[in-house]
N, C-alpha and C positions, 0 to 999 in steps of 0.2 A: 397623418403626414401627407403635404402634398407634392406631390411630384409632376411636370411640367414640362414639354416639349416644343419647342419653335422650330418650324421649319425653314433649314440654313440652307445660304445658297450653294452651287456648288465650287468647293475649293480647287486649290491646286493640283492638289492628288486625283481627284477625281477628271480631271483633265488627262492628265497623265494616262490615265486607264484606258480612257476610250479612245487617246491619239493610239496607245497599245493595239486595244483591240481592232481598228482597222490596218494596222501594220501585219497583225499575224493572222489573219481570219482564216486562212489556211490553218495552220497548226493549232486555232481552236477545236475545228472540224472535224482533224484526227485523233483527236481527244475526248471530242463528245464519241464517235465511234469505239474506242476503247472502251469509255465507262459503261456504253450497254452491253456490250459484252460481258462485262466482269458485274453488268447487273442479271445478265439470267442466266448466266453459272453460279450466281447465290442464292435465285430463285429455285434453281434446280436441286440443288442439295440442300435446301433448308427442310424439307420433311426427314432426312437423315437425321439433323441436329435436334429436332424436337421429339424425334421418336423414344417411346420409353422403352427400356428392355422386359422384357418378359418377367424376369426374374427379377428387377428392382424392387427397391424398395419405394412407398408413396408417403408422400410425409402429410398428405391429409389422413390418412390412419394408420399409418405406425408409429408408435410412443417411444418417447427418451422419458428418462426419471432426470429434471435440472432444479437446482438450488444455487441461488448466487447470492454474497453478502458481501458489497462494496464492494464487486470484482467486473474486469471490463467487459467489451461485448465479443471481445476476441478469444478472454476465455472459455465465453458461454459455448459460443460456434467452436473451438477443440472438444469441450466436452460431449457436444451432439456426435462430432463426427468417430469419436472414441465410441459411441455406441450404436452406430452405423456405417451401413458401408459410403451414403451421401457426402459430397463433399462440396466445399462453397467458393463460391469468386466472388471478389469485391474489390472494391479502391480502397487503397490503405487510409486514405486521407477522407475518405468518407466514415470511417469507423476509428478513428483512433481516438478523438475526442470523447467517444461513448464507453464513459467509465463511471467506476461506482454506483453499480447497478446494482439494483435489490429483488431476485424474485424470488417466492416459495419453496421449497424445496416436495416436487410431488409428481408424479406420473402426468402427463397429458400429451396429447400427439406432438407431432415435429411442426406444422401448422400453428397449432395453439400458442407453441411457442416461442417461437419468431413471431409470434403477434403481440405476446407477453414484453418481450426484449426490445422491438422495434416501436412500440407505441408512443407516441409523442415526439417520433422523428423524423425526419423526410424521405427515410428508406423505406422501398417494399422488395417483395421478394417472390421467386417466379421458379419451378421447378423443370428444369431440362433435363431428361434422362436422369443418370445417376449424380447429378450437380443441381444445386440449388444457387442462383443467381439474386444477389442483394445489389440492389441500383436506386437512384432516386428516382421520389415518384415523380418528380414534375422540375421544370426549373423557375416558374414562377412560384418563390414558396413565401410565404408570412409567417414570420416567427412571432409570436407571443409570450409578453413575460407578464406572471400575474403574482399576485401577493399579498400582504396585510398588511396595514401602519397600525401599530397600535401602542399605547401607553407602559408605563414601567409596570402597572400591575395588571397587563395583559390584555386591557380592554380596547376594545376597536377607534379608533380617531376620525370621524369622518371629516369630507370635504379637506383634506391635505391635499395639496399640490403636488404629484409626481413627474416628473418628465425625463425625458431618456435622449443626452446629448453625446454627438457623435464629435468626438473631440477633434480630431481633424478639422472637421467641417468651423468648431467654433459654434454650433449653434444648435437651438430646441430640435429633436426630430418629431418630438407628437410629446404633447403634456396633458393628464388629464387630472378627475379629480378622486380621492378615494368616497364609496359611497358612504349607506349611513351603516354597513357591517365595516368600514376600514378595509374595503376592496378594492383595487385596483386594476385594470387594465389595458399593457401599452402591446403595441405594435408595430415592427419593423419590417424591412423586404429584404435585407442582406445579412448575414454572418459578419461580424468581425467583434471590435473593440466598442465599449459604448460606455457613459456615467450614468447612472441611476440619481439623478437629484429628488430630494424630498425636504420639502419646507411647507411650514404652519406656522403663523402667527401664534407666539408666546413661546416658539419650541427651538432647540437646535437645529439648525438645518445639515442634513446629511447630503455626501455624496457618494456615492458606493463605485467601484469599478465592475462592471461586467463582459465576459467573452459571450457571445454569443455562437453556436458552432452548428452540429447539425440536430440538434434536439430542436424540434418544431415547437413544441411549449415550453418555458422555462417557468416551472414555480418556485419561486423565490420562501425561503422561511422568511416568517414574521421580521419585520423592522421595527425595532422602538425607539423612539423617539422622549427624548424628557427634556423642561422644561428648562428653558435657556437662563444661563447662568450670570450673562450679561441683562444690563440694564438699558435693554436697546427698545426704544419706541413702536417699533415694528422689526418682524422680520422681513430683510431682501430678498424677495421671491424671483426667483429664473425668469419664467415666464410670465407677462404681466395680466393680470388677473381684470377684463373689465370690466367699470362699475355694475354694467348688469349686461345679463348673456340671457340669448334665446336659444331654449334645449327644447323646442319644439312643442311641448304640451305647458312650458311653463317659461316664466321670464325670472332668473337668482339675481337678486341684488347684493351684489359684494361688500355687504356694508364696511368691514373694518377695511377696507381696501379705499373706500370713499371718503369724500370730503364733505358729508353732509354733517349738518350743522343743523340738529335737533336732540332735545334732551332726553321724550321718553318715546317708547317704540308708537303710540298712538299716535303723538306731531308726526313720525318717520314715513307713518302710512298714508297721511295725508298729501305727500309730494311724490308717491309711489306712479307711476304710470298705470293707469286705469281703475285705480283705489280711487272711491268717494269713502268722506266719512263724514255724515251724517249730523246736523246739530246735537242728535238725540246719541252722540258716537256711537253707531251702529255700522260696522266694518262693511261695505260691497265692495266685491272686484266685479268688474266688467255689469255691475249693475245685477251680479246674479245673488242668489241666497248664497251667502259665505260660511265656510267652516274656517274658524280660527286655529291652526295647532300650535303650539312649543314643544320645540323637539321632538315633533312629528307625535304629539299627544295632543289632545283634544284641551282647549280653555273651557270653563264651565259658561254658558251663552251669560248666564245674571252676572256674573262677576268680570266679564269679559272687560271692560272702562274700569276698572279700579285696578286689572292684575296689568293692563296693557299701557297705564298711567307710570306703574311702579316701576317695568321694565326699561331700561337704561340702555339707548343706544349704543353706550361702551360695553355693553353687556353682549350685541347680537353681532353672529360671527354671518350669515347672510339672512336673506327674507327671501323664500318662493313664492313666485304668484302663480298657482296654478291653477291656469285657465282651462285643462281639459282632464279632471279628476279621472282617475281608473276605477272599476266597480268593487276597489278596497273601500272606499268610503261611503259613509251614508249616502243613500237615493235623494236624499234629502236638498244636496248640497252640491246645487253647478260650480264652484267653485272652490278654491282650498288657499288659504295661505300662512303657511308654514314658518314660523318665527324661529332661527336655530342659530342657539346660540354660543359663546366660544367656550368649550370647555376646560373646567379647573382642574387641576391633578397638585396644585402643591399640598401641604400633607400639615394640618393644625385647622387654627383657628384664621376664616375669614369672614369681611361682613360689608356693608357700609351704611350709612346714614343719610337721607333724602328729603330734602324739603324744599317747596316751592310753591309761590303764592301768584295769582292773580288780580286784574283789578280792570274791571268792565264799568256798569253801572255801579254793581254789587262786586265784593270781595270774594274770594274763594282759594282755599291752600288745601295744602297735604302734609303728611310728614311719616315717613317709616323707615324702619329698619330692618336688615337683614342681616344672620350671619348664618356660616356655615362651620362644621367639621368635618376634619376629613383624617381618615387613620387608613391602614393597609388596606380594614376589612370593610370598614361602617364608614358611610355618609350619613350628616345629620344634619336638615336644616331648620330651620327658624326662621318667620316673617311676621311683622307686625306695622298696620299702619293705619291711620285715622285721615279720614277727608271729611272736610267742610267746604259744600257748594252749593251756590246761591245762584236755582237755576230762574233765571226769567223771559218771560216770550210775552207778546204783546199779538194780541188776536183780534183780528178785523175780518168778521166775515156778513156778506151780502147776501140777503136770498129774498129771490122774488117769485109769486105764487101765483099762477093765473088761469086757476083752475075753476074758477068763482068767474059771478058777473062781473066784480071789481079786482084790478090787479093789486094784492098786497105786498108791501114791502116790508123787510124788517133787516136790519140793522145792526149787529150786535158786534160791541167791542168788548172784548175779556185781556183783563191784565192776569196774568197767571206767576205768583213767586214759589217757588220749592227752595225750601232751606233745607237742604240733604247731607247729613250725617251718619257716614260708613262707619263701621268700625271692622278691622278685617286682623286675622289669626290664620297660621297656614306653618301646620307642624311636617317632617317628613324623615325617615330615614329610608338607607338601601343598606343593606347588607351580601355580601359576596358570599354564597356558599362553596364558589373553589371556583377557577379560571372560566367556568362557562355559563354559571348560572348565578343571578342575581336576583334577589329578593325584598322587595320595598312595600313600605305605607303609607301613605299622606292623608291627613288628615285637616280639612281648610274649612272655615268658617267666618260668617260675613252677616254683620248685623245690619239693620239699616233703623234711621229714624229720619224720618220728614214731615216736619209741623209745614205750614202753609197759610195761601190766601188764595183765594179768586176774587177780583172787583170788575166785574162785569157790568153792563150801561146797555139795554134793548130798546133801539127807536121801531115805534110803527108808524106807517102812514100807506092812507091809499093812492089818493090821486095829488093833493098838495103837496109841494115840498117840506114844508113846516111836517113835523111829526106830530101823528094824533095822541100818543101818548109815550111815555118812557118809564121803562123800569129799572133801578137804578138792584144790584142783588152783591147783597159781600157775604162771600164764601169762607169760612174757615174748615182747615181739614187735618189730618193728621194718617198719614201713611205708615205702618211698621211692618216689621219682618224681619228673616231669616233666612240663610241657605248655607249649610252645613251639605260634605263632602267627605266621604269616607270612605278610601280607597284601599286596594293591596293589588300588587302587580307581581310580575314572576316573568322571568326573561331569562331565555335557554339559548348561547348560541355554541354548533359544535363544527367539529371538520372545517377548521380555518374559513367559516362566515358560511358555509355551503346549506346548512341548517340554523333554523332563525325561528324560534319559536316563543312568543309572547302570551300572555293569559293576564285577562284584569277583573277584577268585581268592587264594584262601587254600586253603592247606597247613598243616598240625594235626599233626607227632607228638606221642605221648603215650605214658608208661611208667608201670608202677605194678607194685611188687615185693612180699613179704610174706613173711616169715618171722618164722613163730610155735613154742617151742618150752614144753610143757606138762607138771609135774611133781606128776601126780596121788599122793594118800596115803590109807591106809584108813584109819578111825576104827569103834570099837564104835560102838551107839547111845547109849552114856553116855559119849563123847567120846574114850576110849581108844586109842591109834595101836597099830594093828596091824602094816601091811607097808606099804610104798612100791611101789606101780603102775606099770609100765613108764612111761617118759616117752615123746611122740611129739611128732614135730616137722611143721607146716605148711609148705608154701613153691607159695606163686603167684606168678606173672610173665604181665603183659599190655599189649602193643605193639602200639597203634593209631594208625595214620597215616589220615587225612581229605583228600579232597582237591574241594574246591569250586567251578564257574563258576556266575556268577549272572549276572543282565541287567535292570533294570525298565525298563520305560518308561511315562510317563505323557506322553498328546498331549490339550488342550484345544482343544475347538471353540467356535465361537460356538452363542449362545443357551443357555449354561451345561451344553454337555456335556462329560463326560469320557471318557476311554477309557484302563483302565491296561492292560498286557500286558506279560509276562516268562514267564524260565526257568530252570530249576535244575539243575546236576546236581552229583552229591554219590557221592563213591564213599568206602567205609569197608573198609580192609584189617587184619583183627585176626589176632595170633597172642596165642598163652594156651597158657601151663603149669601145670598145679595136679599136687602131688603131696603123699603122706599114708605117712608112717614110724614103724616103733614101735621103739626100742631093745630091746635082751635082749640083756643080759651086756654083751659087750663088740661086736656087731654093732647095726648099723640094717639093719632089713628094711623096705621098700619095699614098699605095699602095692598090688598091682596094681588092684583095682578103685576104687583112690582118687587113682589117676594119669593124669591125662588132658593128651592135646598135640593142640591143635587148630585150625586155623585158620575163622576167620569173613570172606566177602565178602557187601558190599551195594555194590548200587548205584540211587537213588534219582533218575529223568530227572521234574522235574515243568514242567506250563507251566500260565496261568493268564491267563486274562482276565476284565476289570470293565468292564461299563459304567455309568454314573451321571448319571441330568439332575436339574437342576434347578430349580422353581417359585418362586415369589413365597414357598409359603408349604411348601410340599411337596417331598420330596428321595425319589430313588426310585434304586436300586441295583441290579446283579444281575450277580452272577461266578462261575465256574469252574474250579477248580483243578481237573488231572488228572496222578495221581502214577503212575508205573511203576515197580513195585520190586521187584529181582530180588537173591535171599542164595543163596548157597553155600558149602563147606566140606566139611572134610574131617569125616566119622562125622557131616555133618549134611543135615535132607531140603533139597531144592533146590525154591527157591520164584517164580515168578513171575506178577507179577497186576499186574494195574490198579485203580486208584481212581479215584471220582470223586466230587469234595467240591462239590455247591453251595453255594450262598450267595447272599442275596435280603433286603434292609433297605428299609423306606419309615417316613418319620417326616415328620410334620405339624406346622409348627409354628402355630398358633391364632393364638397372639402372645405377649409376649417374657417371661407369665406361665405360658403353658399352652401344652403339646405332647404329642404322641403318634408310639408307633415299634412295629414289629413288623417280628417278624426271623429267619430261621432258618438253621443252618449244620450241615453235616456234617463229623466232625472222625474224627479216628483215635489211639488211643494204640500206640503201638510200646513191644514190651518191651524192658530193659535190652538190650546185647549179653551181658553177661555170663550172661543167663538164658536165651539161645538154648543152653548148650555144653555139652557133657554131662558138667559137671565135678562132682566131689563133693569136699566141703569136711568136716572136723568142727570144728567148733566146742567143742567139750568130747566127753568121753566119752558125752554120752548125747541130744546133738543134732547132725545132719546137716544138713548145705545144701546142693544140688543141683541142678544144670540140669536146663532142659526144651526137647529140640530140638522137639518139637510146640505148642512154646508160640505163638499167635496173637495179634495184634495185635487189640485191642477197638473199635468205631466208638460214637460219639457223634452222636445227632439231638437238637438243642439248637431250641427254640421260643420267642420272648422276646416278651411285650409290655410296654413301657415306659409311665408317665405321667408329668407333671410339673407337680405344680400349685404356683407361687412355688417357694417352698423346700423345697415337700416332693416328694420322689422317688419312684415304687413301682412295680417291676418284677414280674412273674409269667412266672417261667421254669418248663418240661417239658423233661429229660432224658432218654433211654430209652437205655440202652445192651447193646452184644450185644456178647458174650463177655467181658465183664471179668476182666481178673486177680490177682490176688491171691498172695501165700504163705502156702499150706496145705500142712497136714500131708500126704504122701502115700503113708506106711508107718508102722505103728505094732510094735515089736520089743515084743512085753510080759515076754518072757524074760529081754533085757537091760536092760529099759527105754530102749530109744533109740527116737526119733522123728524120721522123718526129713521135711523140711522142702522143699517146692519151687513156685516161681509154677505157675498151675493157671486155666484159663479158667473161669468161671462159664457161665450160660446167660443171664443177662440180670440187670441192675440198670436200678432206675428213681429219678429225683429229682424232687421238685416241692417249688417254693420261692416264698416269698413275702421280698421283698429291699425294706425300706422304709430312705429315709437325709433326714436333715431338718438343717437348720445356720441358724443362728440366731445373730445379734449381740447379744447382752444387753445389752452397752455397747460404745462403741468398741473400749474395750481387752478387751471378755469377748467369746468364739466358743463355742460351744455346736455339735459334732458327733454326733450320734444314729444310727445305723446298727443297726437290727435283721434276722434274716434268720430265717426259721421254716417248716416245711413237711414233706416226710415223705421219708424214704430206703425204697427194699428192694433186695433182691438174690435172688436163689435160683442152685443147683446141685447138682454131688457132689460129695464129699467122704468119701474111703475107702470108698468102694462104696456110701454113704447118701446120699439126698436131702437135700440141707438148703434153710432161706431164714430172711430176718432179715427182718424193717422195722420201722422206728421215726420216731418225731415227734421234730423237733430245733427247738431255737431259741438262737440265735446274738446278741450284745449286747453293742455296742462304746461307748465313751460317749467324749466325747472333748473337753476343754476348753484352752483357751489362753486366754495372758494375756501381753498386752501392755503390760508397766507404765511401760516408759520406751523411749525408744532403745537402752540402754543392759542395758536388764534386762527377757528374755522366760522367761515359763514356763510346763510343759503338763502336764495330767492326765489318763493313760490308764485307764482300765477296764474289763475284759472278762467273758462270760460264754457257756461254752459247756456248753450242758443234754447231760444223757444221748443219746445215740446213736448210729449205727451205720453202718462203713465196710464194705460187703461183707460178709461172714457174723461177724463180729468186732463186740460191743457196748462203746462207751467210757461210761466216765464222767463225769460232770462235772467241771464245773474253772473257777475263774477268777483273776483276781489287778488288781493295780492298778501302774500304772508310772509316773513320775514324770522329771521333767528340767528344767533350767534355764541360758539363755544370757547370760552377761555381757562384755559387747562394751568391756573396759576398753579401748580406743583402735582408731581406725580399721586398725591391723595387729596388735592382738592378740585372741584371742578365747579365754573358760574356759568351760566345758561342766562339767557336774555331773549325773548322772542316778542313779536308782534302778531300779531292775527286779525283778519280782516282791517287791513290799515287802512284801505281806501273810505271806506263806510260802513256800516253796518247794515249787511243783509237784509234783505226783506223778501221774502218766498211770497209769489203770487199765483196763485191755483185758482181755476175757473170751469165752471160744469155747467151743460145745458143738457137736462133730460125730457125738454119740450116744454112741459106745463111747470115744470120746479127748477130754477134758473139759483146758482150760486157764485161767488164771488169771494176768495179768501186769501188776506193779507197775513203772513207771521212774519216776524222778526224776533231775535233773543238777545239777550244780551251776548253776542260771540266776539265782539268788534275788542277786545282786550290785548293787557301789555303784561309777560309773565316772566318772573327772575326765579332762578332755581342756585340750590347749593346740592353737589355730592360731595360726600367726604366718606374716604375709600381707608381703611384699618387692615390688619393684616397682610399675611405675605401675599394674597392675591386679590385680583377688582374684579373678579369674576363672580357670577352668580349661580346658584342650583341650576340644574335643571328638573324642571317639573316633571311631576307622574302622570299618567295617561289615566283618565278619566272613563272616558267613553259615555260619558254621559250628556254631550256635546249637542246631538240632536233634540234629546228630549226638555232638558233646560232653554238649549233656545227658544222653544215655544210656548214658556211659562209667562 
């Protein structure tokens, strides 16, 4: 609430006063004389009035036996004075309201209980002689009203809209939102008359009457809420809710509150302020390693593009971006972003039906279904869905070798197609075992098949431009696999949200096969086929099973503390085969140094504790995650150490215009598994891929401070990171020209950023989203026995408009711009494009989608390395520049969807 003072001139009255006070100055005079007299004759006798008698009674150790059930405070204080000689003064009007009081019925001193009786009120109480003396404690007092929203079968409602309107006034006094227990907490500075409003989208919206009086906390019994029995497109919320709000560690985007005009939550993330997504859809915020959640559950990392494809923006109630994780979440993960969606409660059978196709160079659809039940006790759901996509990228890379008397050149362009065929399955129930505890399974599975090609073309030459020769190589390959999920969960909450205890155990295998066979040809350099190149055939195989116990617990105290504490442990069992064969004649030789069988263990024990109070105006944080992580294997070094990630957030809020936060966390990035193993791969004739068993894991020291003035946002973050990794080159062949390729530690990289985001209503129906990011990269290390270092200025520019033209018809307008610069010793180029979408809601259950993507041109990513003697150059493009039309059609009584089970298997799959 905020409250606000102008200094006024002086009025009429105040005139009047001092023409007064020079009229009587005299008979002020003899006035002020009076009161010091009548002030040290009560100076004089106040040791009388505080003197105790001899013989009294003391109510810090003399006992009354008191019991009260629903009876007021006035009868409490007769029954004390009934069993002493003590007797009380007060104001009637300060106790008369304090009724229906509840206390034990049991022996404890006269102190104890007045403490019992007066708790949570603005009275204290003070003993004089044989009188005990009940007064307020203070006249600046804050009343607090706290409570639960929750469901018809008792379950907690998060992110509901509360707010407490003072009718007189006509207007909000402070609105906030219920958390993710359906908690709530508002605050007031006076006594009287107030409405308790509460509204959710899909729900009736309530208004409650409350008195506020002298009870300093008021907890409200539970409010439920069920689902609205009109056919209304939204609920009219009090307060307006917008599009996206900074809570100091993170930015909520209101989605059902917006006009964004995208079909499934993948496009949604893409126009998010500070979200890249990645050709290869690979989610970053702010460019850090990202944990995905639903419903504050972990996405499995492999199936992350296929569940985030399926998710329907009419499905998500908001999106966190949270830019400054607490030491709950993996060490793993500078960043978090939390998908949550609007919860179902109606009671049967619902579902719906999804399909949508594209069309680039190549074709590419989907198509799945979902339905759900739902009864008193049991939730059941069901998901099934098949995609076909036809991935293509066009490869241009330069490298020049001048480590020889002659400078070598070579050339090499790769057409690469993946024809990618998912097939995905995802069973789940939850079962209620009575109002506090809930017990679920899910069980998800995801097949993959990906036939392919490579048609790659290698020019060389030394000094002529004309090439000395060319090798013309078609690749055929076939990719398969699996990853299966098998979960059970267990969620305890009691004492109206105060205790909150979660428990999960999930089991992960996972396969992934590969066989590539490659039929390289010689060419003159005036294109002429000379002889045909032995052909040589790939084949990897990798089999990892996960296996996970988790635990959180969150316990609230009074006076707005928290306390969270958990555990993790995560053990990962990998076996891998990679093997490398060349044909001649009528044999395959196997080539020993290109075959490797090895197996890979971790195991990851983490535990963590947060504490967090809270002020009127100020919120103050401080946790510690501590990981123990031991790997072993066979032909691999044996590793064991400890971590230790703090974490520490305090944010101020001014008022409900201006706030301030500053924040710092220690984070870790762990390499792939597959780059611990000492496998070697070729890729073509004249590039190698390569494990690194001494590859280490890199730490991040993140420093954030936050401002927030109205709508405009601006962050100043410092990075410093130690050992970063990278794939660098780590052998240069200039005889054959092969280069061989492997992740490799740096010595340190540093970030500093300036992250400004601004949003803006033009009109009702126009949103104006703004997000720039600008500030400076470097890096240094070695690289082939040389020093190297890069740094560079970058600036980042997301623009982002929507339009709300009817119920019926929304549309959005994306635009991006990312300037020249630099990831680790590797310089890019610039790039940007503009993206387009639009939603037409032809009937409550059917829904078309239309979007655009990269309308302007089709991308092309330019990346460039100089590590002195071995210079490179590389052009991709893919096929992304497409036009996509979608159908939902939405069946039963609700368009809502599950929500998912928590995983926890989040870290270790994203690294498969």
């Amino acid at each position: 609430m905020n409250i606000s003072a102008k200094l006024r001139k002086k009025g009429r009255l105040c005139d009047l006063l001092f023409a007064w006070k020079i009229q009587n100055k005299q008979i002020i005079c003899q006035l002020m004389r009076i009161s010091v007299l009548i002030t040290f004759i009560i100076l004089s006798s106040i040791q009388l009035l505080l003197a105790n008698s001899a013989k009294g009674q003391n109510m810090n150790s003399d006992q009354v036996t008191l019991g009260l059930d629903n009876e007021s405070l006035l009868t409490g204080l007769k029954k004390i004075e009934g069993q002493t000689t003590l007797r009380f003064y007060y104001r009637k009007e300060d106790i008369k309201t304090l009724t229906e009081l509840n206390l034990p019925n049991r022996k404890r001193t006269i102190a104890q209980t007045l403490e019992e009786l007066l708790k949570n009120t603005s009275l204290s109480f003070r003993q004089i002689g044989d009188n005990i003396l009940l007064e307020r404690s203070g006249m600046d007092i804050n009343y607090q009203i706290k409570g639960r929203i929750v469901d018809v079968n008792h379950k907690p409602i998060a992110y509901t809209t509360v707010s407490i309107v003072k009718p007189e006034l006509g207007r909000v006094i402070q609105s906030t939102h219920t958390d993710t227990m359906g908690v709530y907490n508002l605050t007031v500075q006076e006594a009287g008359a107030y409405l308790l409003n509460v509204t959710q989208v899909g729900m009736d919206s309530l208004s409650i009457p409350l008195t506020i009086s002298n009870r300093k906390v008021l907890q409200l019994p539970d409010i439920t809420v069920t689902i609205s029995t009109k056919q209304l497109d939204q609920v009219t919320v009090i307060a307006k809710i917008p599009p996206i709000e900074n809570r100091g560690d993170r930015y909520v985007v209101n989605v059902s509150n917006s006009t964004m005009a995208t079909s499934s939550s993948l496009q949604l993330l893409k126009v998010l302020p500070f979200v890249r997504v990645t050709p290869a859809k690979e989610v970053k915020l702010e460019d850090k390693n990202t944990l995905i959640l639903l419903d504050g559950r972990p996405v499995p990392g492999v199936a992350t593009s296929d569940i985030l494809d399926n998710l329907k923006v009419n499905d998500i109630e908001k999106i966190e971006l949270i830019t400054q994780p607490s030491a709950k979440y993996d060490a793993n993960y500078g960043a978090v972003i939390n998908i949550i969606t609007k919860k179902r409660q109606t009671v049967g059978f619902t579902g719906n039906l999804i399909g949508d196709d594209s069309q680039g160079i190549y074709n590419s659809g989907s198509v799945s279904a979902n339905v759900t039940y739902k009864s008193e006790k049991f939730t059941i759901t069901g998901r099934t869905s098949y995609g076909h996509t036809n991935e293509y990228y066009l490869d241009d890379n330069n490298r020049v070798e001048s480590s020889g008397p002659v400078i070598q050149r070579l050339q090499d362009s790769t057409r690469r197609l993946y024809k990618n065929n998912n097939y995905s399955v995802q069973l789940g129930a939850d079962y209620k075992l009575n109002s506090d505890q809930t017990l679920g399974i899910q069980i998800y599975g995801r097949l993959n098949h990906t036939p392919g090609n490579f048609d790659a073309m290698a020019k060389f030459r030394s000094v002529s431009v004309v090439p000395d020769s060319i090798v013309r190589t078609n690749s055929l390959f076939k990719n398969d696999g699996y990853t299966f999920n098998y979960n059970i969960n267990y969620h305890l909450l009691t004492d109206s949200a105060k205790n909150d205890l979660s428990m999960l155990f999930t089991y992960t295998p996972y396969k992934l096969t590969l066989n590539q066979s490659a039929f390289p040809k010689l060419y003159d350099g005036e294109g002429a086929f000379e002889k045909d190149i032995s052909p040589y055939q790939t084949y990897g195989r990798s089999l990892v099973k996960i296996y996970i116990g988790q635990a959180d617990y969150v316990r609230k105290f009074n006076g707005n503390q928290t306390l969270e504490a958990g555990g993790k442990f995560q053990n990962t069992d990998s076996h891998n085969l990679q093997s490398y064969s060349v044909s001649e004649m009528t044999s395959v030789n196997s080539i020993a140094g290109y075959t490797t069988n090895t197996d890979l263990r971790e195991t990851i024990i983490a535990g963590y504790g947060i504490y967090s109070k809270n002020w009127k105006k100020d919120n103050l944080s401080f946790g510690m995650r501590i990981e123990n992580t031991t790997t072993s294997g066979f032909s691999l070094k044996n590793y064991n150490y400890i971590n230790y990630f703090p974490n520490a957030k305090w944010n101020h809020q001014y008022n409900n215009d201006y706030s301030l936060s500053l924040s710092y966390g220690k984070f870790i990035n762990r390499p792939p598994y597959q780059e611990l193993l000492p496998y070697k791969v070729v890729t073509d004739q004249y590039t190698i891929m390569q494990g690194n068993i001494n590859l280490k894991p890199s730490y991040d020291h993140t420093f954030t401070g936050n401002v927030r003035i109205k709508n405009l946002n601006v962050s100043l973050e410092y990075t410093h990171t130690t050992a970063p990794f990278f794939q660098l080159p780590v052998d240069e062949d200039a005889g054959n020209q092969i280069t061989t390729f492997a992740f490799e530690n740096l010595n340190s990289a540093n970030k500093f950023s300036l992250n400004t985001y601004y949003s803006l209503d033009i009109f009702k129906w126009w949103n104006l989203g703004q997000s720039i990011s600008t500030g400076h990269n470097s890096a240094s290390g070695t690289v082939l026995s040389g020093r190297s270092s890069l740094n560079s200025y970058f600036f980042i520019a997301n623009n982002s408009q929507t339009f709300n033209f009817s119920k019926k018809i929304k549309f959005a307008l994306n635009a991006y711009y990312v300037s020249a610069g630099n990831v680790g010793l590797t310089k890019l180029k610039a790039y940007g494009n503009l993206d387009a979408s639009a939603i037409f809601n032809i009937s409550s259950k059917l829904q078309f989608t239309l979007s655009g993507e990269e309308i302007l041109k089709r991308l092309k990513y330019h990346s460039m390395s100089d590590y002195g003697l071995l210079n490179s150059e590389v052009y991709t493009s893919s096929d992304s520049r497409r036009i996509r039309v979608g159908l939902i059609y939405s069946f039963g009584k609700s368009q809502i969807k599950d929500v998912k089970k928590k995983l926890g298997n989040d870290d270790a799959t994203g690294r498969l």
